[in-house]
DSSP file (Angstrom, degrees, kcal/mol; ACC not computed):
  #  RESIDUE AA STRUCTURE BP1 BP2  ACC     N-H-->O    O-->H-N    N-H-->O    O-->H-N    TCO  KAPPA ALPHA  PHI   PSI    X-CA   Y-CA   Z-CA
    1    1 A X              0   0    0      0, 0.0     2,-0.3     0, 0.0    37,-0.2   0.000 360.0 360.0 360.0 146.0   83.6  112.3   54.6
    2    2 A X  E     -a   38   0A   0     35,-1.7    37,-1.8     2,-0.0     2,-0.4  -0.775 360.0-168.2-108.2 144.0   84.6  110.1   51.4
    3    3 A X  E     -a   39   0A   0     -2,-0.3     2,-0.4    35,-0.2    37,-0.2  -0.920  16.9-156.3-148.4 125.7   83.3  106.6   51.5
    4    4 A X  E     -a   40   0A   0     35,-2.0    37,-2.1    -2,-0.4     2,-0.4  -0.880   9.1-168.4 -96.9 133.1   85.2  104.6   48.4
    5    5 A X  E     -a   41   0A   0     -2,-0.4     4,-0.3    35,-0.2    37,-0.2  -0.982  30.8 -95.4-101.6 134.3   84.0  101.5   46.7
    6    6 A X    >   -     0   0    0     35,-1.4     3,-4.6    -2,-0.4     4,-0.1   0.121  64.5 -80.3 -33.2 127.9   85.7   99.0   44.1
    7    7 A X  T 3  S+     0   0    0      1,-0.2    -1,-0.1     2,-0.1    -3,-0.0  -0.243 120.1  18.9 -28.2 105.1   85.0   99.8   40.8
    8    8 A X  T 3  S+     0   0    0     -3,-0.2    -1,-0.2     3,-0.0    -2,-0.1   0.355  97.2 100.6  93.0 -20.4   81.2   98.3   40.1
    9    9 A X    <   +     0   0    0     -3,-4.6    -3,-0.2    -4,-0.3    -2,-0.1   0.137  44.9 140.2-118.8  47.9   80.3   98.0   43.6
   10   10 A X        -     0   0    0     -5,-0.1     2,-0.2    -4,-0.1     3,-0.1  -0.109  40.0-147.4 -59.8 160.5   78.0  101.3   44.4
   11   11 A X        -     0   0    0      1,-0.1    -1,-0.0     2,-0.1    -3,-0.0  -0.699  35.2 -79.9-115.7-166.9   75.3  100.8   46.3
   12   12 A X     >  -     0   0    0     -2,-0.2     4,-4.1     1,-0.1     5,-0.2  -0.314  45.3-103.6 -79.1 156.1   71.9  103.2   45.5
   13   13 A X  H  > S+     0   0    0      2,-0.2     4,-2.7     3,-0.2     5,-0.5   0.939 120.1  57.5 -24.1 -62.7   71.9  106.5   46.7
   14   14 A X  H  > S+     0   0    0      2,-0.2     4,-3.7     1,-0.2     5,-0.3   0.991 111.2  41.3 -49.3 -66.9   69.5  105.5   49.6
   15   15 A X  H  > S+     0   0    0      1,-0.2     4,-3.3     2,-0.2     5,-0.2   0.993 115.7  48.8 -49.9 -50.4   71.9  102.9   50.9
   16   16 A X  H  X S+     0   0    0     -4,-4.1     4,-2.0     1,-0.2    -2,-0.2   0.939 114.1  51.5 -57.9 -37.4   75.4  105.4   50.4
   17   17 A X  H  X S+     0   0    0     -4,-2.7     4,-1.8     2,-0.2     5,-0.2   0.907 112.7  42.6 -68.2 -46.3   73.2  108.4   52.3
   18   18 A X  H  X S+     0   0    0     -4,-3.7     4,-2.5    -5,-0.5    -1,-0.2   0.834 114.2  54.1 -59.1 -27.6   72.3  105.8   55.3
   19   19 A X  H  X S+     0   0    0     -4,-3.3     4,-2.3    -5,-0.3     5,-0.3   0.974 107.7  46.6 -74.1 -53.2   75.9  104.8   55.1
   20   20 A X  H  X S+     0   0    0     -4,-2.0     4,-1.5    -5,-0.2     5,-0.4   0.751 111.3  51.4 -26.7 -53.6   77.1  108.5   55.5
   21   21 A X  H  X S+     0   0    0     -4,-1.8     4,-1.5    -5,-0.2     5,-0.2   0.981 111.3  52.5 -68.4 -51.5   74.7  109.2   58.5
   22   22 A X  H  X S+     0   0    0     -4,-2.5     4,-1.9     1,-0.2    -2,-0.2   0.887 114.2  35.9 -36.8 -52.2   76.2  105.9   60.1
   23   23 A X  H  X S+     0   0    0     -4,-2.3     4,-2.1     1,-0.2     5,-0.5   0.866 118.5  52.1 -83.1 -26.5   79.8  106.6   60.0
   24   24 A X  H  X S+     0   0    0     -4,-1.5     4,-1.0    -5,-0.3     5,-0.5   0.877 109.9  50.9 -75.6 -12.9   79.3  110.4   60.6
   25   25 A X  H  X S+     0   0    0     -4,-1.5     4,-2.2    -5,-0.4    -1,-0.2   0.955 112.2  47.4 -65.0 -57.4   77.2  109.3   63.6
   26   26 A X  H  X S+     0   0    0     -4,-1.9     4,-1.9    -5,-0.2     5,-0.3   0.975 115.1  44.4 -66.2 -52.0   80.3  107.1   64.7
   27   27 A X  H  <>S+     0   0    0     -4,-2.1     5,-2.2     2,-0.2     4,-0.2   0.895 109.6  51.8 -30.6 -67.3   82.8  109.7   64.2
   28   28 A X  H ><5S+     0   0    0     -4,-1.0     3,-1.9    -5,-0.5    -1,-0.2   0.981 116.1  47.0 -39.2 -66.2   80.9  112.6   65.9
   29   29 A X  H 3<5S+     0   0    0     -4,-2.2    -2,-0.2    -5,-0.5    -1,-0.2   0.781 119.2  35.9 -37.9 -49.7   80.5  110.0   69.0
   30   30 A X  T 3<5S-     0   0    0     -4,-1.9    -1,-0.3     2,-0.0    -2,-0.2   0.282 121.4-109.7 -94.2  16.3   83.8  108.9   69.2
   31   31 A X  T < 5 +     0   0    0     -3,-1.9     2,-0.3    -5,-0.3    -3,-0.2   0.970  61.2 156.8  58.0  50.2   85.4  112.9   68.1
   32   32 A X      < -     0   0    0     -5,-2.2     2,-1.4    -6,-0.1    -1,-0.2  -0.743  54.9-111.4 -88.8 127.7   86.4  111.9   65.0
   33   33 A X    >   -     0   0    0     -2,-0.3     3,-3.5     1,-0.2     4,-0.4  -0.586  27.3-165.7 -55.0  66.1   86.8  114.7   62.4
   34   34 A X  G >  S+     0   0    0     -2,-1.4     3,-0.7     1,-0.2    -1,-0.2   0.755  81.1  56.4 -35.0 -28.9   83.9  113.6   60.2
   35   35 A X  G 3  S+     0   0    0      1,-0.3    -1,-0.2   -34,-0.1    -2,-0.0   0.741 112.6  42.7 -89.1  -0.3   85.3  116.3   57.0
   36   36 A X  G <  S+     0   0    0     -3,-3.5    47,-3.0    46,-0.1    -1,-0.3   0.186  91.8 103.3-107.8  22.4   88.7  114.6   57.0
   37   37 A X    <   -     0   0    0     -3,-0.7   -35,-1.7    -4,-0.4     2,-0.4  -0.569  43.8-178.2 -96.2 161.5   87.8  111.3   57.2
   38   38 A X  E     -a    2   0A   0    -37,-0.2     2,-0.5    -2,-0.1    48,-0.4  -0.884   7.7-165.2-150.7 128.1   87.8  108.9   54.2
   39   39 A X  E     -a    3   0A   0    -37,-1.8   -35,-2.0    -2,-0.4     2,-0.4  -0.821  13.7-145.7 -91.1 132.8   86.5  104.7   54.3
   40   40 A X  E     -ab   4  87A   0     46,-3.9    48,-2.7    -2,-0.5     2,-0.5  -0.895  16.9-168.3 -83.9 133.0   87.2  102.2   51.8
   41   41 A X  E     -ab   5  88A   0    -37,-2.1   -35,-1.4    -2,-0.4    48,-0.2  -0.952   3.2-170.0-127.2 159.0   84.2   99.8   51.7
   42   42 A X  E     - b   0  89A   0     46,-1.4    48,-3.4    -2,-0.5     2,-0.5  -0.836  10.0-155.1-148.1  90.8   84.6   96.2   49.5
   43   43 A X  E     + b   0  90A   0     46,-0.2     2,-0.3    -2,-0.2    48,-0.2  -0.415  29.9 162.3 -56.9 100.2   81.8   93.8   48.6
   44   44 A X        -     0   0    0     46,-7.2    49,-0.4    -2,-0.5    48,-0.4  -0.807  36.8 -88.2-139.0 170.0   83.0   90.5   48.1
   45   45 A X     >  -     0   0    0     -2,-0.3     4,-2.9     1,-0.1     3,-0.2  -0.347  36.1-112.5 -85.3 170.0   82.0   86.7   47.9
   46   46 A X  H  > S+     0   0    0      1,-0.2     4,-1.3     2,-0.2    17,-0.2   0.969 122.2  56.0 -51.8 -40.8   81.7   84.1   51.0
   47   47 A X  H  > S+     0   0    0      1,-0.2     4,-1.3     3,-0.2    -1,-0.2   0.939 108.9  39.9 -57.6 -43.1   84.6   82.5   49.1
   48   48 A X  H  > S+     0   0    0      2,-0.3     4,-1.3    -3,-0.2    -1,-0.2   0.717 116.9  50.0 -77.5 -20.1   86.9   85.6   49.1
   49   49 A X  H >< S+     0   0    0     -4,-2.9     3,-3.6     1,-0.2     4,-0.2   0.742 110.7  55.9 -79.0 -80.7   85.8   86.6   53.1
   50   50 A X  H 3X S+     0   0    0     -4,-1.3     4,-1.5     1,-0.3    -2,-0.3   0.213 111.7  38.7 -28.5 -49.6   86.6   83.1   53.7
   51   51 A X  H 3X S+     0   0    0     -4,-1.3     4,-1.9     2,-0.2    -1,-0.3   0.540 118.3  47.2-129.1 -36.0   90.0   83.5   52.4
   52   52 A X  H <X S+     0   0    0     -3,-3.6     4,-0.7    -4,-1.3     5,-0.3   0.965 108.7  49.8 -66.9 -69.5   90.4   86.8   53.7
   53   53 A X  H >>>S+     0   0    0     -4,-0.2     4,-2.5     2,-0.2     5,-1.5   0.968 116.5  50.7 -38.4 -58.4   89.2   85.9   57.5
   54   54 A X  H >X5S+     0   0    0     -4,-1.5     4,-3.6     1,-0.3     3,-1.7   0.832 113.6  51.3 -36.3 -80.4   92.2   82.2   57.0
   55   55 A X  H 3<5S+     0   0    0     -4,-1.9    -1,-0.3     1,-0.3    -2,-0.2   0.191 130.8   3.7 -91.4   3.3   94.6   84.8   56.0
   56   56 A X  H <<5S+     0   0    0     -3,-0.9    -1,-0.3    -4,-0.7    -2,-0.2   0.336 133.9  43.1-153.9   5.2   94.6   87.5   58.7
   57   57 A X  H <<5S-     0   0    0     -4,-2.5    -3,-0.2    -3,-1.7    -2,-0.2   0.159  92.6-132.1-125.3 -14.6   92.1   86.3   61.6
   58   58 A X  S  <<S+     0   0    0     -4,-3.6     2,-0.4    -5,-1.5    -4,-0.2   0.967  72.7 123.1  69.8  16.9   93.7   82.5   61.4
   59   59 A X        -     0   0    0     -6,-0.7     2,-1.0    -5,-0.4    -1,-0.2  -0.938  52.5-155.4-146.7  93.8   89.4   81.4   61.3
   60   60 A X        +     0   0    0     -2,-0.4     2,-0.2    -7,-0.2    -9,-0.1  -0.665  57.6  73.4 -69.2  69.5   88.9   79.4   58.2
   61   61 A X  S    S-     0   0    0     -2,-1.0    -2,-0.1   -11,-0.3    -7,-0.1  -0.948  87.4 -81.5-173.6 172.1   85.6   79.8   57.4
   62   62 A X        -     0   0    0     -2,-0.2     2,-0.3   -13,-0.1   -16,-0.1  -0.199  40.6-179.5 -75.8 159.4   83.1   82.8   55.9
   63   63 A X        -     0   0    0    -17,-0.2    31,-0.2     1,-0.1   -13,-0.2  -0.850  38.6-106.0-145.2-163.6   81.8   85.4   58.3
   64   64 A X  S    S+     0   0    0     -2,-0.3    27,-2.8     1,-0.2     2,-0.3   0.958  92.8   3.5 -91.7 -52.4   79.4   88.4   57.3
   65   65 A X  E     -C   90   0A   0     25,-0.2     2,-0.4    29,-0.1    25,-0.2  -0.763  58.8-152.9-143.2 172.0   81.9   91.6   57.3
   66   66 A X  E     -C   89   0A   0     23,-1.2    23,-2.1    -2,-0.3     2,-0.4  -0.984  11.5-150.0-139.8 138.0   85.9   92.1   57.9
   67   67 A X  E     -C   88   0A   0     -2,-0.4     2,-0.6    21,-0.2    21,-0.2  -0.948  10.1-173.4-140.1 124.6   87.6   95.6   59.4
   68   68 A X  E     -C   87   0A   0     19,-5.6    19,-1.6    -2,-0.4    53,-0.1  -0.797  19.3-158.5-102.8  83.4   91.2   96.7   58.4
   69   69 A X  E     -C   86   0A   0     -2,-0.6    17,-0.2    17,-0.2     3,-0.1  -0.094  20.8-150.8 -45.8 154.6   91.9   99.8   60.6
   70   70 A X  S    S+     0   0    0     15,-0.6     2,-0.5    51,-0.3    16,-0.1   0.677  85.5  57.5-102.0 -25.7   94.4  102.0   59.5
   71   71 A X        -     0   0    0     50,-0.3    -1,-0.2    14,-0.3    -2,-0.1  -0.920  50.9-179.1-112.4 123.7   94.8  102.7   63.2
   72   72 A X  S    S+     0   0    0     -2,-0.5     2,-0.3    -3,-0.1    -1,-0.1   0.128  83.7  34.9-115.8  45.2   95.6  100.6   66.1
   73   73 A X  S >  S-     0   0    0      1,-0.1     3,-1.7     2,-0.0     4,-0.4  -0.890  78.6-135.0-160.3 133.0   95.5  102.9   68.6
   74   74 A X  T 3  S+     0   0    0     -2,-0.3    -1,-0.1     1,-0.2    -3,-0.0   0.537 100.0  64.4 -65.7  -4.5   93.0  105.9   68.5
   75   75 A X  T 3  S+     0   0    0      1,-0.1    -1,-0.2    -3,-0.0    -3,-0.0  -0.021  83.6  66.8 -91.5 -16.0   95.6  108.2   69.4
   76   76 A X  S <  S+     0   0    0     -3,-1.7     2,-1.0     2,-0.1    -2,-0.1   0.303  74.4 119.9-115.7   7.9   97.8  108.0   66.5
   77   77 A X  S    S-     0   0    0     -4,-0.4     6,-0.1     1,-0.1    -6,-0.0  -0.653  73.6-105.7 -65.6 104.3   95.1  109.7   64.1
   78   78 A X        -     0   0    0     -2,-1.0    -1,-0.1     4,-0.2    -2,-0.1   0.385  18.1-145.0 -20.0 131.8   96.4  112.4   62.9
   79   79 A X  S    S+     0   0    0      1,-0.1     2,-0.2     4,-0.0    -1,-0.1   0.639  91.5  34.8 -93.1  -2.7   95.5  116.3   64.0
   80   80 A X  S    S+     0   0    0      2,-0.1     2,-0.3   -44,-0.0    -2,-0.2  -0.980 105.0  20.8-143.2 164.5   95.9  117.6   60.7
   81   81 A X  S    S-     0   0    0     -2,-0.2     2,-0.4    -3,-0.0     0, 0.0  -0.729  94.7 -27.6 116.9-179.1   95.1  116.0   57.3
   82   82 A X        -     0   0    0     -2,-0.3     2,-0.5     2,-0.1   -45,-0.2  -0.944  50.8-140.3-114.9 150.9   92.8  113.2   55.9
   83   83 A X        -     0   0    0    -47,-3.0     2,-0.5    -2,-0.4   -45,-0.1  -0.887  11.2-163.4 -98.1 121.9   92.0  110.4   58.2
   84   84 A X        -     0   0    0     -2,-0.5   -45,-0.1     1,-0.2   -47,-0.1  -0.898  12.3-177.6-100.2  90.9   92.2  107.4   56.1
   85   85 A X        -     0   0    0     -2,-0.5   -15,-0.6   -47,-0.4   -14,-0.3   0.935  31.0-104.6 -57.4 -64.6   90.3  105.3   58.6
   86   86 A X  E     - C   0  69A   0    -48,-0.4   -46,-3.9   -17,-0.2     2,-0.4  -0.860  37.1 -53.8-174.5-167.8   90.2  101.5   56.9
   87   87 A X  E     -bC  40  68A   0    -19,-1.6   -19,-5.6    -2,-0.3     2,-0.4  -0.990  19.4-159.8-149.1 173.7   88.4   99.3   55.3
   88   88 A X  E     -bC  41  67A   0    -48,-2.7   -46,-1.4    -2,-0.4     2,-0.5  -0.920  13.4-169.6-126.3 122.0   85.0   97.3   55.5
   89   89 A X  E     -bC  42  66A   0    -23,-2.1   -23,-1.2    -2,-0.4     2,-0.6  -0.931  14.9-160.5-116.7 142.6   84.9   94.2   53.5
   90   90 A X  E     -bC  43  65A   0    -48,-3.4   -46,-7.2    -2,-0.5     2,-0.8  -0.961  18.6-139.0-146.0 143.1   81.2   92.8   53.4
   91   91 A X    >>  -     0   0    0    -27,-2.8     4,-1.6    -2,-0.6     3,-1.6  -0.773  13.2-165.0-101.9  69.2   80.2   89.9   52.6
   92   92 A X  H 3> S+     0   0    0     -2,-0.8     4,-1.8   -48,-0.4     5,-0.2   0.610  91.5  44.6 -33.7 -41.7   76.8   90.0   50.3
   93   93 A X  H 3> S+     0   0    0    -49,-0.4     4,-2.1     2,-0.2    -1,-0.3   0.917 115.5  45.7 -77.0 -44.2   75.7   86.4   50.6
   94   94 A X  H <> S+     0   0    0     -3,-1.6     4,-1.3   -31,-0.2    -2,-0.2   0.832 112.6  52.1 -73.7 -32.2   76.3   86.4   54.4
   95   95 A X  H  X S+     0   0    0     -4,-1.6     4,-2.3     2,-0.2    -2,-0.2   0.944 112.2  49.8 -74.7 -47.1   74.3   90.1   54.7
   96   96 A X  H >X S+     0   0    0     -4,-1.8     3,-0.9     1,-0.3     4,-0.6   0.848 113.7  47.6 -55.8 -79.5   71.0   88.2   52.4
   97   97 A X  H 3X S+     0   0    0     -4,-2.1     4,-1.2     1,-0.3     3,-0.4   0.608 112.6  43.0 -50.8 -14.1   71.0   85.3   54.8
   98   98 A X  H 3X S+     0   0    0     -4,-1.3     4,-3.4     1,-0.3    -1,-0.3   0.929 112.1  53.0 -96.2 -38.3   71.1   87.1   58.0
   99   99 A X  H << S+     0   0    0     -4,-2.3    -1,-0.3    -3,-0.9    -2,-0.2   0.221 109.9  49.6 -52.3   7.3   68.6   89.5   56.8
  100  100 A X  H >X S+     0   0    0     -4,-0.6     3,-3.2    -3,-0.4     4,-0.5   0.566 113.5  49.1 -93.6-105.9   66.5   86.4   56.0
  101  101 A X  H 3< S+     0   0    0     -4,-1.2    -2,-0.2     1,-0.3    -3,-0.2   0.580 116.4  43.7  -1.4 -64.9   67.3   85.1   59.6
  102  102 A X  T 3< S-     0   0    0     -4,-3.4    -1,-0.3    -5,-0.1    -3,-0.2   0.386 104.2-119.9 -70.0   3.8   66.4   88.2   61.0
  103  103 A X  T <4 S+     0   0    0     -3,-3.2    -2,-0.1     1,-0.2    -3,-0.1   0.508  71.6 109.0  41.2  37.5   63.7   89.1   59.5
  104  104 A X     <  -     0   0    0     -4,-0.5     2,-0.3    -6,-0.2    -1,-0.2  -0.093  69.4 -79.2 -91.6-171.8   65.0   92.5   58.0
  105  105 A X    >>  -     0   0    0     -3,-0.1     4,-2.0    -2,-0.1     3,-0.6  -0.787  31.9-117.2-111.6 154.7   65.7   93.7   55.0
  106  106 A X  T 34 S+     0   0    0     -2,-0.3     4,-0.4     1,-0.2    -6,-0.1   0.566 116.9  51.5 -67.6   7.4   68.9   93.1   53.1
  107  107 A X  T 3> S+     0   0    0      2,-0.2     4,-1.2     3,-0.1    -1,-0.2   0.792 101.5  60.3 -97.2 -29.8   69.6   97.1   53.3
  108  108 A X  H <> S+     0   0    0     -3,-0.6     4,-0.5     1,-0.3     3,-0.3   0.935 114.0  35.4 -86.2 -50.3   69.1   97.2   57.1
  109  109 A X  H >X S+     0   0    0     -4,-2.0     4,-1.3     2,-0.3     3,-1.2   0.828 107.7  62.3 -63.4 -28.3   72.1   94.6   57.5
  110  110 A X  H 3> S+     0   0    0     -4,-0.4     4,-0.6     1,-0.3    -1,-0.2   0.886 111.1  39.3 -78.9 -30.8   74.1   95.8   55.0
  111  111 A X  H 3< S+     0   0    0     -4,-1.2    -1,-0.3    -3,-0.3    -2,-0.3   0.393 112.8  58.8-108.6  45.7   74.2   99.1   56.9
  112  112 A X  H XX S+     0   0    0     -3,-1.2     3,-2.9    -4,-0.5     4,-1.1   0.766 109.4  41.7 -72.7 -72.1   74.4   97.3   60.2
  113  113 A X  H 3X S+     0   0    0     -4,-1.3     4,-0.6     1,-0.3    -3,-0.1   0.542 108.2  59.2 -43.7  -8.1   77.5   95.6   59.3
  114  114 A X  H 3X S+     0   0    0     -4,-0.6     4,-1.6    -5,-0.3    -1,-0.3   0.748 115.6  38.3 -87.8 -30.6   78.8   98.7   57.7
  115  115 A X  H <> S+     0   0    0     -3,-2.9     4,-0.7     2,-0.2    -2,-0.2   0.585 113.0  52.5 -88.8 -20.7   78.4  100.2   61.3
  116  116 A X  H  X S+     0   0    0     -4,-1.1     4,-0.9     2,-0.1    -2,-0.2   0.870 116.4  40.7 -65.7 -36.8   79.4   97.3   63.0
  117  117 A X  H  X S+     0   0    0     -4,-0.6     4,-2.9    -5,-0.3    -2,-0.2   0.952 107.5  56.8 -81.1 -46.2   82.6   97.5   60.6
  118  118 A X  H  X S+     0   0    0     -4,-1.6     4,-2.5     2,-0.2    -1,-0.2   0.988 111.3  53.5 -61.4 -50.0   83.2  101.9   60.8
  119  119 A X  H >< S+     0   0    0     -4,-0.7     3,-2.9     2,-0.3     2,-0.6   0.363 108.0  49.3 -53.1-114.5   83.4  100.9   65.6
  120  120 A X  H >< S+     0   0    0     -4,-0.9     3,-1.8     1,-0.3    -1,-0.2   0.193 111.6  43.9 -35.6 -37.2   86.0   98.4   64.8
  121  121 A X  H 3< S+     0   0    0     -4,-2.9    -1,-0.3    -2,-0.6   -51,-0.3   0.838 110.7  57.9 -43.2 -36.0   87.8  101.2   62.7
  122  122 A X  T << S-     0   0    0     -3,-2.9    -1,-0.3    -4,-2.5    -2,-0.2   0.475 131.1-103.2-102.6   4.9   87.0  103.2   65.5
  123  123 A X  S <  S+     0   0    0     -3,-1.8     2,-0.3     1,-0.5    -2,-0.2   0.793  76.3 137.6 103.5  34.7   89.0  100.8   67.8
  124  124 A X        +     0   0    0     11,-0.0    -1,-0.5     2,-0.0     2,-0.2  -0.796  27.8 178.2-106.0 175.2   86.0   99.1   69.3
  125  125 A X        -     0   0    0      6,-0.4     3,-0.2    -2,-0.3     9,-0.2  -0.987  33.5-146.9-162.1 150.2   86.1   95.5   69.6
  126  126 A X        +     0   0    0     -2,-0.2     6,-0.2     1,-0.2     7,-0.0  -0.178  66.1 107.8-132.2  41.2   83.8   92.3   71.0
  127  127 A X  S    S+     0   0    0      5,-0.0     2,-0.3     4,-0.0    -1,-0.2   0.823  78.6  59.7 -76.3 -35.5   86.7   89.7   72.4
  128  128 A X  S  > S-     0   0    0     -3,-0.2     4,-1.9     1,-0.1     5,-0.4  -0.546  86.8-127.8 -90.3 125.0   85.5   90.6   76.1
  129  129 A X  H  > S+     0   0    0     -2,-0.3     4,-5.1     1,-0.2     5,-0.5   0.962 115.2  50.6 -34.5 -60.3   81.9   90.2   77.6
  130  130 A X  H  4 S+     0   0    0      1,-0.3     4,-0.4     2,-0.2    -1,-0.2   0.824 110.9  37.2 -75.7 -20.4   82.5   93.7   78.4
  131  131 A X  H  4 S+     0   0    0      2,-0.2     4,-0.5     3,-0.1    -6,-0.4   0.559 115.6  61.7 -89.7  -7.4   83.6   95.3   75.2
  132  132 A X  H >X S+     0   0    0     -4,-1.9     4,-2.2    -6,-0.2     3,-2.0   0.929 107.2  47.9 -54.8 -63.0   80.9   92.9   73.4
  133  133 A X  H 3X S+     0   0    0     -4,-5.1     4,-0.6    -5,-0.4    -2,-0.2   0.804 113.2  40.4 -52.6 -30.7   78.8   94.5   75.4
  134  134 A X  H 3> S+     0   0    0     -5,-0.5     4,-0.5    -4,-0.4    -1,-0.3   0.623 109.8  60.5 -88.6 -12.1   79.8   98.3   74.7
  135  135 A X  H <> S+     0   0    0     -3,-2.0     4,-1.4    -4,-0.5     3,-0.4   0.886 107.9  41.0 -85.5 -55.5   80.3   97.8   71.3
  136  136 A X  H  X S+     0   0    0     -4,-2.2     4,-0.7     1,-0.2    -2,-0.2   0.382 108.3  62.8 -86.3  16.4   76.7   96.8   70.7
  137  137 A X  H  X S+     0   0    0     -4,-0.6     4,-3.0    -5,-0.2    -1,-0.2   0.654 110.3  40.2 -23.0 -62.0   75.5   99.4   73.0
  138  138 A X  H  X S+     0   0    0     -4,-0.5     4,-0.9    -3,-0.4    -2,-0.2   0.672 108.9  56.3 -95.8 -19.1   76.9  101.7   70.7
  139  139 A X  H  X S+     0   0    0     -4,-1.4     4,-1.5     2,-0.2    -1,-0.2   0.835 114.3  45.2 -89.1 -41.5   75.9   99.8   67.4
  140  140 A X  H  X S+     0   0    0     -4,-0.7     4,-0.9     2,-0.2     5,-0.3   0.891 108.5  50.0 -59.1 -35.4   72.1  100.1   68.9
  141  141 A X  H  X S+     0   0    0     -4,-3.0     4,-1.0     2,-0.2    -2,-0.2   0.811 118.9  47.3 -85.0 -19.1   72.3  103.9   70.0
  142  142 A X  H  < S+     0   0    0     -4,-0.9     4,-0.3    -5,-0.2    -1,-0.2   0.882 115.9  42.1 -62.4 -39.8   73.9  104.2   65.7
  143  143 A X  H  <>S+     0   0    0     -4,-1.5     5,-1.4     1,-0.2    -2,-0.2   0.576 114.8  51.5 -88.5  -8.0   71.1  102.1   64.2
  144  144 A X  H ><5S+     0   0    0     -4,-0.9     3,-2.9     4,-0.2     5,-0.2   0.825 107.3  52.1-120.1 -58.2   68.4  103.9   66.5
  145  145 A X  T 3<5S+     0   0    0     -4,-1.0    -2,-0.2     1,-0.3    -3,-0.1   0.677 107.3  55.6 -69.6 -12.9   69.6  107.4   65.4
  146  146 A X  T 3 5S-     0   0    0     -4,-0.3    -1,-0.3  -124,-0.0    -2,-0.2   0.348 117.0-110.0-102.4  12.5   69.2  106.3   62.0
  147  147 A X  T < 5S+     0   0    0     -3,-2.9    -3,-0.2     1,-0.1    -2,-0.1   0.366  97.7  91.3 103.7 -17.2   65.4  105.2   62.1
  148  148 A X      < +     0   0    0     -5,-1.4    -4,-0.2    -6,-0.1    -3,-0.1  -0.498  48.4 137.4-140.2  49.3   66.4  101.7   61.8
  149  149 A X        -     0   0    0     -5,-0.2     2,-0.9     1,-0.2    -9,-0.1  -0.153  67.9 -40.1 -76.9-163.8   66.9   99.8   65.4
  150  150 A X        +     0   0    0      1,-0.1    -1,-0.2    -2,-0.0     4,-0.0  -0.460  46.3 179.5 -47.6  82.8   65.8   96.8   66.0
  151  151 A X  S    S+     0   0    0     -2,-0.9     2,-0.3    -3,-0.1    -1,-0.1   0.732  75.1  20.7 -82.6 -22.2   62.6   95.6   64.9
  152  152 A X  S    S-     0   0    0    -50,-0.1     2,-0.4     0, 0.0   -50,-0.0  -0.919  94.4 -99.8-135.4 163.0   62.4   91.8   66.2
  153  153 A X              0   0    0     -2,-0.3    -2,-0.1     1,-0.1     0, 0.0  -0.588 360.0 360.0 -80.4 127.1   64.5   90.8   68.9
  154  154 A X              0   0    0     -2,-0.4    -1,-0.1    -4,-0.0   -51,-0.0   0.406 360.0 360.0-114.8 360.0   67.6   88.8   67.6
């Protein structure tokens, strides 16, 4: 698996290796071909999610992370090939303050919302009680296999 960033916006080793276990975590789960797969991830300011969220959610105002699936169906991903799943745009300012809020650290949200963001690639979604509910099901049994569930109740 490839995980891309804009030019300038690596994160350390530590974080890209947690990030790597996440999405191969999501993949495996959902039978995703972890060695063809490839993410784009994007780092951006409140102003530019804000601008992003107007222009393609119609909800003018910042939120924490964004997912452009490449697929809107799980079922047209290819059986041979690289999977270019999407991309994850995250939102730095919104990831500090909720790790303030929560009382985490800003690495432990940055890769929840990077795992929140790799499910929606993977065609999960939280419009429904009930796919809220399976989605973050599945975003605790990710963060929990990586060492890092919940530590206060949020």
């Amino acid at each position: 698996m490839e995980i891309y960033f804009e030019e300038g916006q690596e994160v350390s080793p530590e974080i890209l290796e947690t990030m790597k276990k996440s999405a191969a975590r999501c993949l495996e789960l959902e039978g995703v071909d972890e060695s063809r797969t490839e993410i784009s991830v994007s780092f951006v300011e409140a102003e530019e999610i804000k601008r992003l969220n107007a222009e393609y959610r119609q909800v003018d105002s910042v939120t924490d992370v964004l997912s452009f699936p490449q697929f809107d169906d799980m079922s047209d991903i290819p059986e041979e090939g690289e999977i270019c799943l999407g991309d994850a745009v995250i939102c730095r300012q919104r990831a500090e303050e909720q790790a303030e809020e929560f009382g985490h650290s800003f690495e432990r949200e940055i890769i929840y919302l990077f795992t929140h963001s790799i499910l929606h690639l993977l065609g999960y979604d939280h419009m429904t009680d009930e796919d809220k509910s399976e989605m973050r099901a599945r975003e605790e049994e990710v963060m929990e296999y990586l060492g890092i569930g919940r530590q206060l109740d949020e």
